[in-house]
Structures are given as C-alpha cells and as structure tokens.
C-alpha positions in Angstrom: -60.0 -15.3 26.7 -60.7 -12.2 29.2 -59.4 -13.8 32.8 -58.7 -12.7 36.2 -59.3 -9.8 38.5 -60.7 -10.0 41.8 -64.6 -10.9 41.9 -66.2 -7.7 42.5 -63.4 -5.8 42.4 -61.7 -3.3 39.5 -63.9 -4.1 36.2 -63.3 -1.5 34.0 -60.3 -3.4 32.3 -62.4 -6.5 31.6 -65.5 -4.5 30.0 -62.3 -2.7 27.8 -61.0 -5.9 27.0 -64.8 -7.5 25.9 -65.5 -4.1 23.7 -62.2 -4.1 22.1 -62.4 -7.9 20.9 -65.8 -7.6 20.0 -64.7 -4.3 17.5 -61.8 -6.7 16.3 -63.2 -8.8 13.5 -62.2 -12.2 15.5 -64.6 -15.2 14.6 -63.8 -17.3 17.4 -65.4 -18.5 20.4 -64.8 -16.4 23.5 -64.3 -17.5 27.1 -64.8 -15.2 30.3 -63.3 -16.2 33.4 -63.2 -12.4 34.8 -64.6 -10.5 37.7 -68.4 -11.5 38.3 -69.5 -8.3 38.4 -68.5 -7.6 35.3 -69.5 -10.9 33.7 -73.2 -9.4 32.3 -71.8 -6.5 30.8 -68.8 -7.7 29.1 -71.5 -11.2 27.6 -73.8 -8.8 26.1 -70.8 -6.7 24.7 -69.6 -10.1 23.0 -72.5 -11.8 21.9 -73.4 -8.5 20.6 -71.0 -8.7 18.2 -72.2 -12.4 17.8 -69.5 -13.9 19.3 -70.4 -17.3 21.0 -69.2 -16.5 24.6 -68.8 -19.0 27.7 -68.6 -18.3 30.7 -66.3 -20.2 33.6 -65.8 -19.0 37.1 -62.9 -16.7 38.3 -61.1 -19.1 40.3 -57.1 -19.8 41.1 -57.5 -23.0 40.3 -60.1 -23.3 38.0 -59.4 -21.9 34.5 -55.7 -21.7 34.7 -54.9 -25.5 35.6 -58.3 -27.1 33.3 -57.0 -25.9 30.0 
C-alpha cells in the first residue's frame, strides 16, 4: 500500500515508493491511496511491472478506518 500525503502536495516520495516496489519482485496486488497528483505516474510505474494496482482516494477517513 503507498498512502497519504497531501493531495497535490509533495509527490516525490510516493512515485519513489511505486518504483521501488515495482523493482522488488512482490506479486501482490497494490493499492494507492496517495497524493492525486501523483496517482498517474506512480499506476503506470506499477502496472508496468504488471502489478494489479487499485486506486482509493486520499482521504482521513477513507482508507485508514475501511480496512
């Protein structure tokens, strides 16, 4: 899971986060819950690396409290 951030804030720490995963040999499902503006980038950087990715809004309580 890559989470939180502020929408349209800071995204350079996501799209890290996305690249190193998809580099790490992990066969399981990925869900983003980042910065928006960073949401594009860091999907194609996963399902690059054909990783099934979903992708849930960055909200307080959204991702945190559902799982």
């Amino acid at each position: 899971m890559i989470a939180g951030g502020v929408d349209y804030g800071e995204k350079a720490t996501a799209i890290r986060n996305a690249r190193l995963i998809a580099k790490s040999g992990l066969r399981a499902p990925v869900i983003y819950a980042g910065n928006v503006a960073a949401r594009e980038e860091a999907q194609e950087i996963l399902e690059g690396a054909s990783l099934k990715t979903y992708l849930v809004e960055n909200r307080a309580d959204g991702v945190y409290i559902k799982l």
